[in-house]
C-alpha positions in Angstrom: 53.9 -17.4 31.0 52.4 -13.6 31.1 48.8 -13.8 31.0 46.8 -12.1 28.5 45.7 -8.9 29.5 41.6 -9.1 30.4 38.9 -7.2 28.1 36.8 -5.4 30.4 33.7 -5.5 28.9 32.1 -2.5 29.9 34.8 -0.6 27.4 33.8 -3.1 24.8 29.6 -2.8 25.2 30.5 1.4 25.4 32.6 0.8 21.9 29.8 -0.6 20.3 27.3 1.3 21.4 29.5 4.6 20.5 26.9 4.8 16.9 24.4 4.3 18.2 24.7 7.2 21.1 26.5 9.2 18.5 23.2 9.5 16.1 20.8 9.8 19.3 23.3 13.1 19.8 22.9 13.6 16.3 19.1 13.4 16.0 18.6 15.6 19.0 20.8 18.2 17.5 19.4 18.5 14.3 16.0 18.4 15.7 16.8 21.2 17.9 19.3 23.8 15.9 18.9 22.6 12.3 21.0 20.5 10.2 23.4 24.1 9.0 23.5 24.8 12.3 24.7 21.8 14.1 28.4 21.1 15.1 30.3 17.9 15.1 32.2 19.4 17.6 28.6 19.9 19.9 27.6 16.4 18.9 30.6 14.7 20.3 30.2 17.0 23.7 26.7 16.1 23.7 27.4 12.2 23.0 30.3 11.9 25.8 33.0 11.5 23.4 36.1 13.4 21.9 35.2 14.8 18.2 37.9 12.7 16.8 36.1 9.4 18.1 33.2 10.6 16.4 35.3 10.6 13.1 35.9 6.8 13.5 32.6 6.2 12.6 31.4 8.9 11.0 33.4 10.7 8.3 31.2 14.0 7.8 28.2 15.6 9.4 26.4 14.4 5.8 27.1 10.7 6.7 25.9 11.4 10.1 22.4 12.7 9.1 22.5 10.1 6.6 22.9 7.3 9.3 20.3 8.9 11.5 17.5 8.4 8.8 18.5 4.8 7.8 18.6 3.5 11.2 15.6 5.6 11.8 13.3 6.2 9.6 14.1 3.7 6.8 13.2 0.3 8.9 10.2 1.6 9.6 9.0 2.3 5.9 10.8 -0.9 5.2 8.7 -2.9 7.8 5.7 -1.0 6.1 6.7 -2.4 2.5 7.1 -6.0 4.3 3.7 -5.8 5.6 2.3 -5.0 1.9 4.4 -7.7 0.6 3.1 -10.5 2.8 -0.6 -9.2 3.1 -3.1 -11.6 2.4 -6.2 -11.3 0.1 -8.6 -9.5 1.7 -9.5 -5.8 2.8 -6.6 -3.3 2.4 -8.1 -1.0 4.8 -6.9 -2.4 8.5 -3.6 -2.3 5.9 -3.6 1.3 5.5 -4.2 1.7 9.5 -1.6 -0.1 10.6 1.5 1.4 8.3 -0.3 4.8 9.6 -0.6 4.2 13.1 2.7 2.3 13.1 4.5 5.6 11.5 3.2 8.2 14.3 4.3 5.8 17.2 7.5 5.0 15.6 8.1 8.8 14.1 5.6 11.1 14.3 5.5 10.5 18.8 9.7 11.0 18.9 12.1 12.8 18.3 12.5 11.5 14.8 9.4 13.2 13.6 11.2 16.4 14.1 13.3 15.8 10.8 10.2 16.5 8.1 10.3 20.1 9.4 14.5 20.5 9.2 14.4 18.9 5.6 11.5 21.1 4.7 13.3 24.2 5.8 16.9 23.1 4.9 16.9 20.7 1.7 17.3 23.2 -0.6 20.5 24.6 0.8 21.8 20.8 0.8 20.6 19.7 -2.2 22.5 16.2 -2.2 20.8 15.5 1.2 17.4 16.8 -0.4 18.0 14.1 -2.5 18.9 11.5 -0.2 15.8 12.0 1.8 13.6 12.3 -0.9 14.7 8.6 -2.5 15.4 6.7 0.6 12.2 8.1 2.7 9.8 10.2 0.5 9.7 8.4 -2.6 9.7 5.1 -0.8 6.9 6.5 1.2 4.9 7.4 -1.4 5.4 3.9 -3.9 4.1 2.1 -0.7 0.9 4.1 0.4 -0.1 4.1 -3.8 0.4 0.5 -3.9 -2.3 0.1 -1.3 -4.2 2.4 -2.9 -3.6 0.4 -6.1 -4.6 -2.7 -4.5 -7.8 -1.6 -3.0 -8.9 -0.2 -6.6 -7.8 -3.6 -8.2 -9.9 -5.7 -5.5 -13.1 -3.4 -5.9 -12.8 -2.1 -2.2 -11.9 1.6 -3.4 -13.5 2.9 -6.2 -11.0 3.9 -9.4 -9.5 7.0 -9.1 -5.7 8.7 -9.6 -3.9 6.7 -7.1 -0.9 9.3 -7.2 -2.4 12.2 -6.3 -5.1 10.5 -4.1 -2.1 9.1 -2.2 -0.4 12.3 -1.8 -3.9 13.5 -0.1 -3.6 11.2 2.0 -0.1 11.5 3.3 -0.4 15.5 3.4 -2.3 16.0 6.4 0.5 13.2 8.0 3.2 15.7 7.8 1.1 18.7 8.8 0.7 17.4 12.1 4.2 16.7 12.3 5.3 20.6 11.3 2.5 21.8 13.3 4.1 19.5 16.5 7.3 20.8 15.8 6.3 24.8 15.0 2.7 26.4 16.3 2.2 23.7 18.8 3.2 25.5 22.0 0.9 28.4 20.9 -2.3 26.2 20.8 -4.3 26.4 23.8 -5.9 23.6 22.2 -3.3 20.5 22.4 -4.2 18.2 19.1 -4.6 15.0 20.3 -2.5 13.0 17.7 -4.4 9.4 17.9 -8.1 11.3 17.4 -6.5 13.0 14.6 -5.3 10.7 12.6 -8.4 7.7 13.4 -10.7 11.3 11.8 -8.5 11.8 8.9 -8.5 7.8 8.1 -12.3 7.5 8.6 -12.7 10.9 6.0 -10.2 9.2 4.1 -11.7 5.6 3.9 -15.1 7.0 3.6 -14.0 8.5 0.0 -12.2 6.1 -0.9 -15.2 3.2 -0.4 -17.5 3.2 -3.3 -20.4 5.6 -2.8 -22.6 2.5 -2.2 -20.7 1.4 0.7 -19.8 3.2 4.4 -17.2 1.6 6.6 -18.6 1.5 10.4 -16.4 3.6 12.4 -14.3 1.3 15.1 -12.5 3.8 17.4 -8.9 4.7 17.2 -6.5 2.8 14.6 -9.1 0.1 14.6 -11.8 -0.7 11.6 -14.6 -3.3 11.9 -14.4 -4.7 8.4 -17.7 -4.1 7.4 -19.9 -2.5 5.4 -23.4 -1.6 5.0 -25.3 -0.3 1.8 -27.6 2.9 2.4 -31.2 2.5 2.0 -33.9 4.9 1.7 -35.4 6.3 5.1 -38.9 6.5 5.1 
């Protein structure tokens, strides 16, 4: 009898993982040179394979970008709408934290959170991949920070106010920090400490959202104590 010819599995753990190290390639690329100006040809190079591997999985640089954000970028907003879905009754606030804090560690602090600057700069030249972005991530992003927004104003923890727009104040100075990281940043003597920057924006952010009656007590960074204290009269 001939024996079956052995699998080494090395070759099989480096087929599957080809995606995978395909869209790092990818993510660097497009984060470096800009979606117009990216190659297939340099992603392949840059991923160790020939560019006609690359076509196994992948049958256009469109599907490529399109594969980096939904194993990137979508989980995260999907753990974010999981977290909303299974939050108990109570303050929405360490809520709001956590989808924030959770989205610079997992975005904003790699190489992921260089794509809000290539789509802002780019979608209008690809405006099916404008598209793309701005349903599966922007719009997604949005629905979820206005629904705790929403929330809050339902329970009586934020006082009522135009949940869209408030929500889009919100998220603004979010992807400011992200261009700025990706643009001016080397030309600040002044590095912005990330973490102190977005536990000052939350506590602005909570403060006006509170009703007038109320302050939160500051906690430190991504952390809230919960409570809150009315203001008296000094004297």
């Amino acid at each position: 009898m001939i024996p079956e010819p052995r699998t080494d599995r090395r070759w099989t753990r480096r087929k599957e993982a080809r995606p995978a190290e395909l869209m790092a390639a990818a993510l660097d690329l497009f984060v470096e040179r800009g979606f117009a100006a990216t190659r297939l040809d340099d992603v392949a190079a840059r991923a160790g394979v020939s560019k006609g591997t690359l076509y196994l999985y992948f049958s256009s640089k469109e599907e490529l970008f399109k594969a980096v954000i939904r194993s990137g970028i979508v989980p995260l907003i999907e753990r974010g709408e999981k977290l909303l879905e299974e939050h108990e009754e109570g303050s929405m606030i360490p809520l709001m934290r956590q989808i924030v804090f959770a989205w610079w560690e997992s975005v904003g602090n790699t190489k992921l959170g260089g794509i809000p600057k290539l789509m802002f700069s780019e979608c209008r030249n690809f405006p099916e991949l404008g598209q793309f972005y701005y349903e599966e991530v922007i719009s997604r992003g949005h629905r979820l920070m206005q629904s705790v927004l929403e929330a809050g104003m339902k329970s009586g923890e934020f006082r009522d106010m135009d949940a869209n727009y408030a929500m889009r104040l919100i998220l603004a100075p979010l992807v400011f920090l992200l261009l700025w990281r990706h643009s001016f940043d080397f030309c600040d003597s002044k590095n912005i400490d990330a973490e102190r920057y977005l536990d000052q924006h939350l506590d602005m952010v909570i403060n006006g959202l509170v009703p007038s009656v109320n302050k939160i007590e500051h906690a430190g960074p991504g952390r809230v104590t919960g409570k809150t204290k009315k203001k008296g009269r000094t004297g």
